[in-house]
N, C-alpha and C positions, 0 to 999 in steps of 0.2 A: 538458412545455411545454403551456398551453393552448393549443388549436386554431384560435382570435383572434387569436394572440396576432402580432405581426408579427414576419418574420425581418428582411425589408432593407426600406430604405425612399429612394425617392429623388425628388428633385426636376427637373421639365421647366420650365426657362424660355419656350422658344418655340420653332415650327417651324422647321429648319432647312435647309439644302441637304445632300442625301447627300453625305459626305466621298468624294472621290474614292478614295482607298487603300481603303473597305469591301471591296472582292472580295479584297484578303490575308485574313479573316476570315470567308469566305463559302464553302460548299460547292457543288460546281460546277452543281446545282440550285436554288441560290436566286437570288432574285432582291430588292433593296430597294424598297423602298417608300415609306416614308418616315423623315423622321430627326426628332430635337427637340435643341437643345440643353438639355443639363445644364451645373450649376455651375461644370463645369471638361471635361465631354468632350461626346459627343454620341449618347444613345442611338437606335439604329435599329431600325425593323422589317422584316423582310423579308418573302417569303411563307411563310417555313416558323419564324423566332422573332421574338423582341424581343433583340438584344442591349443591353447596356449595360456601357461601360466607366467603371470608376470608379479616376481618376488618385490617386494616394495620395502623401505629403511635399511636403514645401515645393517642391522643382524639377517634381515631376507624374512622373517617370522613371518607376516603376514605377505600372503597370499593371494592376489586377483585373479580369476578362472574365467578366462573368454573362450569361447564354444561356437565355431561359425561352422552350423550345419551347411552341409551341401546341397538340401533343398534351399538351404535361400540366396546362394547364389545366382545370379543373374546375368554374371558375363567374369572371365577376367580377362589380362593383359601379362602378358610375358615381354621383357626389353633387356636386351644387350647389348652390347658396344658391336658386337662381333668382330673382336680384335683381341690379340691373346693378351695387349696391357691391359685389359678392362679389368677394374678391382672388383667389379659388382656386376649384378643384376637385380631386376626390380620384376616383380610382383602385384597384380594391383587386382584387388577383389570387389565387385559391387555388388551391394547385399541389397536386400530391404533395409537394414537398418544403416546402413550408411558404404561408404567407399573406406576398403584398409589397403594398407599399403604393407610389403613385405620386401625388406633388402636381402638379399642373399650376397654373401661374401664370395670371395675368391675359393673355389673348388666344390661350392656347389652347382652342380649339372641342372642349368636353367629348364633344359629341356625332357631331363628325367621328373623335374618339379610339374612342370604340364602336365607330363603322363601321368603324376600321381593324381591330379585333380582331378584328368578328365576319364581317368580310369573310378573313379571314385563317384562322380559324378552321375557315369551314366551305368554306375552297376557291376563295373566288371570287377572287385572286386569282394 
């Protein structure tokens, strides 16, 4: 596989309120942060990962839980048109386990997105 190359890739509509049920999925040291919704769930950050669930068939029933801790992070990338037509901006995570990609829509704050990583990152919250 090239090292470019992207494994998962997902899309944030907009910021959202933390789902109440997140501490079923939370280990007794975290804490959230903040949420976004996706397409059909709602990705979270806490202060130790980023989860994101991604609902799968026609009724959403089952369930896939990706979990990108913040130690294994390696680098990201922040990109945007920097022009007020820009519909999007982009996101781009390299792990150990691979490179993911993150769209952000129109009226999420690319660069509150940064802060939350690199606040998270290096401890500060």
């Amino acid at each position: 596989m090239n090292e470019m190359e992207t494994i998962l890739e997902w899309t944030f509509i907009a910021r959202s309120d933390i789902p109440n049920d997140v501490a079923k999925i939370m280990a007794s040291t975290e804490t959230p942060i903040a949420a976004f919704k996706t397409i059909r769930d709602r990705a979270i950050f806490t202060n130790k990962r980023l989860i994101i669930p991604d609902s799968q068939g026609v009724t959403g029933s089952k369930v896939e839980m990706y979990s990108i801790p913040y130690t294994s992070i390696n680098m990201w990338a922040t990109e945007n048109a920097g022009i007020s037509l820009d519909l999007s901006a982009e996101v781009d995570l390299w792990t150990r386990a691979g490179h993911f990609k993150i769209n952000l829509r129109r009226g999420i704050d690319v660069r509150e997105f940064d802060q939350i990583i690199a606040e998270a990152m290096f401890g500060v919250v």
